[in-house]
ChimeraX commands (.cxc) that place a marker at each C-alpha (Angstrom):
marker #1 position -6.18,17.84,-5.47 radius 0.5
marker #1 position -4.65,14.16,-5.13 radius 0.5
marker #1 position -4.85,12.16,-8.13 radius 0.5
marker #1 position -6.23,8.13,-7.48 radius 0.5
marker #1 position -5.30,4.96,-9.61 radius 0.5
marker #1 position -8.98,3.40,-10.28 radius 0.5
marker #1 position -8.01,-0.63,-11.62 radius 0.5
marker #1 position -11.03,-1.53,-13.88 radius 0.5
marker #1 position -11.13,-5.33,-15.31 radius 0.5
marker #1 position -12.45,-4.67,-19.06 radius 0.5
marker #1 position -11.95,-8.00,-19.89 radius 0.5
marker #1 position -13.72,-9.52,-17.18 radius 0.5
marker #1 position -11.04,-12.97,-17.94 radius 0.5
marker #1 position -12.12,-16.20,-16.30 radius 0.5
marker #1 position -9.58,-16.72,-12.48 radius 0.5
marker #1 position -6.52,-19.42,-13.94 radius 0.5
marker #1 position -6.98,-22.59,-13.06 radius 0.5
marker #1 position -4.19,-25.12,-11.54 radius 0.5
marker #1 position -2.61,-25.01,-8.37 radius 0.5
marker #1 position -1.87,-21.59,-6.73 radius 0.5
marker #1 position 1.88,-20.85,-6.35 radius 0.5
marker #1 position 3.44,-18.12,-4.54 radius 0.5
marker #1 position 4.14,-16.49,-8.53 radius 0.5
marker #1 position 0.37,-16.77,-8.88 radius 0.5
marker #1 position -0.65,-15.57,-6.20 radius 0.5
marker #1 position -2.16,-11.60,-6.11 radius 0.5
marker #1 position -0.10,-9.35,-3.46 radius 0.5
marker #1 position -2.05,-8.78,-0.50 radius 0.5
marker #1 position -2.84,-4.99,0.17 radius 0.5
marker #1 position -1.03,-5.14,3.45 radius 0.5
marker #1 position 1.96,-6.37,1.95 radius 0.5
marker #1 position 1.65,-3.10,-0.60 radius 0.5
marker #1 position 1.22,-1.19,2.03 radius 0.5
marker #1 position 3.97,-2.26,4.04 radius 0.5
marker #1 position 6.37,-2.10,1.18 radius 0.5
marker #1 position 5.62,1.30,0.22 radius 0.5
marker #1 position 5.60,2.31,3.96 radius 0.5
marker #1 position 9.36,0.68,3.90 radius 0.5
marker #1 position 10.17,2.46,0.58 radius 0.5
marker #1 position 9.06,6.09,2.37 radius 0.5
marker #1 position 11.18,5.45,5.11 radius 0.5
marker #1 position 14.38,4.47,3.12 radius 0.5
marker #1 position 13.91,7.64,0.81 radius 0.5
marker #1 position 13.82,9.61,4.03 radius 0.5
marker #1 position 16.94,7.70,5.01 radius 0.5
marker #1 position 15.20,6.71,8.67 radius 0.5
marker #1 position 15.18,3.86,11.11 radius 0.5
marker #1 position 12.69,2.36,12.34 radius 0.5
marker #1 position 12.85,2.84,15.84 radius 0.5
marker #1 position 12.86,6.71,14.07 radius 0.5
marker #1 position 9.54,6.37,12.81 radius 0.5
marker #1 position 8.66,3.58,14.90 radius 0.5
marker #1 position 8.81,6.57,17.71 radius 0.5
marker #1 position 7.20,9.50,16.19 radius 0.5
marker #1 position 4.14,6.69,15.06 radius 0.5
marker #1 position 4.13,5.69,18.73 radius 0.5
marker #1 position 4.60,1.83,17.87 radius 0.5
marker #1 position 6.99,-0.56,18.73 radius 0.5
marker #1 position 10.10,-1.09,16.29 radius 0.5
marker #1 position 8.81,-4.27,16.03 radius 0.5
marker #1 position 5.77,-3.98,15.25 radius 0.5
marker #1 position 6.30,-1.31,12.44 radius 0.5
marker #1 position 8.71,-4.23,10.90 radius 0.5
marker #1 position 6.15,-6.07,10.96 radius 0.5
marker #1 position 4.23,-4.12,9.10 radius 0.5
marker #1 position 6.67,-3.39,6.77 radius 0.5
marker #1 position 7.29,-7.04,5.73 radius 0.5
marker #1 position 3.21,-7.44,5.17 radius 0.5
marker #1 position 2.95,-9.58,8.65 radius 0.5
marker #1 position 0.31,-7.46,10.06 radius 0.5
marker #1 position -2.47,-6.43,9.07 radius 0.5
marker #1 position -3.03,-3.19,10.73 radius 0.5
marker #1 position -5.95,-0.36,11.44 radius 0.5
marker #1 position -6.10,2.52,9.79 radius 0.5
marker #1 position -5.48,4.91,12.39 radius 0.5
marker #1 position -1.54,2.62,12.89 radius 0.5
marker #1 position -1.05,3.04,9.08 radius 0.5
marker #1 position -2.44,7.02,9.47 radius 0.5
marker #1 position 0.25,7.66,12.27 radius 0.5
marker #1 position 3.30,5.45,10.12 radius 0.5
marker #1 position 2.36,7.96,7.13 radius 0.5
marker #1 position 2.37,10.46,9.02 radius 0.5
marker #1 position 5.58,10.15,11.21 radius 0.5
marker #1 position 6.95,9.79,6.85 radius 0.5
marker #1 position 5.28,13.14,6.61 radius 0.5
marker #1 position 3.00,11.40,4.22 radius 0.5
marker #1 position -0.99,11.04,4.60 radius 0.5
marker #1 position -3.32,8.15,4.73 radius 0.5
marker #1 position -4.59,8.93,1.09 radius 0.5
marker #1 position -0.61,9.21,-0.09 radius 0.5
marker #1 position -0.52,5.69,1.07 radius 0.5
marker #1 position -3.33,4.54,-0.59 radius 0.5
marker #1 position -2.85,5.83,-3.43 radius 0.5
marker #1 position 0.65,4.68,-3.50 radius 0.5
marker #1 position -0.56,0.86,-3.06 radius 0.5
marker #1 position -3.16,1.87,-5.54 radius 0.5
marker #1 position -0.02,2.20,-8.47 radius 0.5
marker #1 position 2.01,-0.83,-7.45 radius 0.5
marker #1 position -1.30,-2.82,-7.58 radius 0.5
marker #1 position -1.82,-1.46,-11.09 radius 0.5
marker #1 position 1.35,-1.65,-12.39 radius 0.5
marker #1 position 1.22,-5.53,-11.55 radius 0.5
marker #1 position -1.94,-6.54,-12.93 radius 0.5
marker #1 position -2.45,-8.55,-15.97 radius 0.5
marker #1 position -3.24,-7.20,-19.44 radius 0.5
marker #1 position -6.67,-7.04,-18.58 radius 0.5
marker #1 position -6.78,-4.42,-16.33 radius 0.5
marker #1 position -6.91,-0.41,-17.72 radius 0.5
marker #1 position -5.84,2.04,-15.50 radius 0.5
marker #1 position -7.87,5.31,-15.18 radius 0.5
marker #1 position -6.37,8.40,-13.41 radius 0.5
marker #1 position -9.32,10.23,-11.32 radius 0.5
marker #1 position -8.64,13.33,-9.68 radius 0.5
marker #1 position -10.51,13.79,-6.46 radius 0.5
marker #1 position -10.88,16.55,-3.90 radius 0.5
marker #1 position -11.92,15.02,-1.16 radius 0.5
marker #1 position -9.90,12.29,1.13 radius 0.5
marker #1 position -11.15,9.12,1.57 radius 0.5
marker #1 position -12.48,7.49,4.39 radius 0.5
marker #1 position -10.52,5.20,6.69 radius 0.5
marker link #1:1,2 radius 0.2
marker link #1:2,3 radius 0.2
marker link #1:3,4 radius 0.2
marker link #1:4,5 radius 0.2
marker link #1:5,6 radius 0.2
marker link #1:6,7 radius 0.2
marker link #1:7,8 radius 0.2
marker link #1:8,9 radius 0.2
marker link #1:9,10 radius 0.2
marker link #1:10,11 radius 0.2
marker link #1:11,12 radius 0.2
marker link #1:12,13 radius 0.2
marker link #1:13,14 radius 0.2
marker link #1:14,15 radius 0.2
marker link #1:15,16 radius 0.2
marker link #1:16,17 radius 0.2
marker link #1:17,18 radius 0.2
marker link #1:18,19 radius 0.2
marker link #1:19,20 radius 0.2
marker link #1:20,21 radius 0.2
marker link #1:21,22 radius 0.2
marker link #1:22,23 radius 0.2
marker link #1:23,24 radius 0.2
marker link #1:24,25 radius 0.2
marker link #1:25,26 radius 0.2
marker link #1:26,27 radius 0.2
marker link #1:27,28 radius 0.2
marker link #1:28,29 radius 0.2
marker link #1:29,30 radius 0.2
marker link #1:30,31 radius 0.2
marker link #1:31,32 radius 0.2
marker link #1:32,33 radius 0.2
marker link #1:33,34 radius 0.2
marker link #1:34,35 radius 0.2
marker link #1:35,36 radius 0.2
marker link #1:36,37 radius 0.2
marker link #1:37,38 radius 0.2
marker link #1:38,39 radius 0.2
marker link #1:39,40 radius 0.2
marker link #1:40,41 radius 0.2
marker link #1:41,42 radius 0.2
marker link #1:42,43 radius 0.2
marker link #1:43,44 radius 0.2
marker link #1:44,45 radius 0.2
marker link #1:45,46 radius 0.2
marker link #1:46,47 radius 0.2
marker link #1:47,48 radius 0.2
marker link #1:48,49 radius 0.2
marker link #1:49,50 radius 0.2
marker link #1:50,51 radius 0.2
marker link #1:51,52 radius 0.2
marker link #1:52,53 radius 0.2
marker link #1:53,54 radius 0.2
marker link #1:54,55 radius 0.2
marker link #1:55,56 radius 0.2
marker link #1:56,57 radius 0.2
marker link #1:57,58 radius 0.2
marker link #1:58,59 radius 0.2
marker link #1:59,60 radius 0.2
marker link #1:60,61 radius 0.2
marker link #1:61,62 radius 0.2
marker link #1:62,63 radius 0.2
marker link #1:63,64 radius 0.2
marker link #1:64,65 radius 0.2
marker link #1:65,66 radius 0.2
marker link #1:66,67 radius 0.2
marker link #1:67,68 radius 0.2
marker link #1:68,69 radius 0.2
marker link #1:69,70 radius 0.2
marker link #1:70,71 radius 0.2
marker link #1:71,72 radius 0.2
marker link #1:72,73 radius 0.2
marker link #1:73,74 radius 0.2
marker link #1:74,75 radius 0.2
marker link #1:75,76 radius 0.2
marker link #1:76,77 radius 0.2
marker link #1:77,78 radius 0.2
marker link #1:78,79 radius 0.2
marker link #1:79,80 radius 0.2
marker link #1:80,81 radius 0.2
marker link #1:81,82 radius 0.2
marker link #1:82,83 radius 0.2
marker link #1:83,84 radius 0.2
marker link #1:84,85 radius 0.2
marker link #1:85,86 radius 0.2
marker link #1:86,87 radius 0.2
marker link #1:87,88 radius 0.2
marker link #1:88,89 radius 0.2
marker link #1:89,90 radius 0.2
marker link #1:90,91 radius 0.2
marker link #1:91,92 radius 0.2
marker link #1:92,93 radius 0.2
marker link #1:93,94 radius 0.2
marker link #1:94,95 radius 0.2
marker link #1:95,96 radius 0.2
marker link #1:96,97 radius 0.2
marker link #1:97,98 radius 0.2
marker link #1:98,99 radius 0.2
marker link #1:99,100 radius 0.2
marker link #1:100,101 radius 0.2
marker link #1:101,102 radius 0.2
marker link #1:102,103 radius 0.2
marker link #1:103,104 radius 0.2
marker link #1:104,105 radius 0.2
marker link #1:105,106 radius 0.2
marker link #1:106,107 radius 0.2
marker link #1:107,108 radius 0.2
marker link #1:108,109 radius 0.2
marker link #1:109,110 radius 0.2
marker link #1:110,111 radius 0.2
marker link #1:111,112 radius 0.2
marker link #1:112,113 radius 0.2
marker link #1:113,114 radius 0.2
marker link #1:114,115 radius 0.2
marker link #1:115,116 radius 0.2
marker link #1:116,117 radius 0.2
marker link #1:117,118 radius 0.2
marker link #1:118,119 radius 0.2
marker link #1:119,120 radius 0.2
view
C-alpha cells in the first residue's frame, strides 16, 4: 500500500492580482521533481555520474534535471528513481508533499491510500 497526498482547494480563492514575481510564482512540478530526485541522491550519499550511470543518462543531463531545467519523460524520471532504488510512484508522491506543504491556507490535504500504481 503507498499512501498519496491529494491537494483539494476548499476555498476556491480568486488567483492574486499584480505583477508575478519569482516569490509568487507556484513551483513547477519538474522543479519538485528534480529537487526531490537531488535530495534521494544526497541521502544515499551518490554522485551523479553514480546514478547518472545506473539511469543510463548523461551526468549532465541528470543535473539538469535536478536543477528543474528539463522537463523530462516518465520513463527518464522511472530509471533516475530507480537507479535511487526508489519508484516512479515514490517520486510522485514525494513532489505530491512538497507541493502541499507549500500551498496557501486554502488548500486541505487529504491522505488516500491506494493499491494500485499510477500510470506514467
Amino acid at each position: 500500500m503507498t499512501e498519496i497526498y491529494v491537494v483539494a482547494d476548499v476555498d476556491h480563492a480568486p488567483p492574486a492580482t499584480g505583477p508575478v514575481t519569482a516569490r509568487s510564482r507556484k513551483p513547477l512540478w519538474r522543479q519538485m521533481a528534480g529537487q526531490a530526485l537531488r535530495q534521494r541522491r544526497n541521502a544515499r550519499c551518490q554522485t551523479l555520474d553514480q546514478v547518472a550511470g545506473r539511469a543510463g543518462v548523461s551526468p549532465q543531463y541528470l543535473s539538469e534535471i535536478e536543477r528543474g531545467l528539463k522537463d523530462p519523460s516518465s520513463e527518464i524520471l522511472a530509471a533516475v528513481s530507480g537507479a535511487l532504488g526508489a519508484s516512479l510512484l515514490d517520486l510522485t508522491a514525494d513532489v505530491a508533499r512538497s507541493l502541499s506543504s507549500s500551498r496557501t491556507p486554502h488548500a486541505q490535504v487529504t491522505s488516500v491510500t491506494m493499491s494500485c500504481a499510477l500510470a506514467a
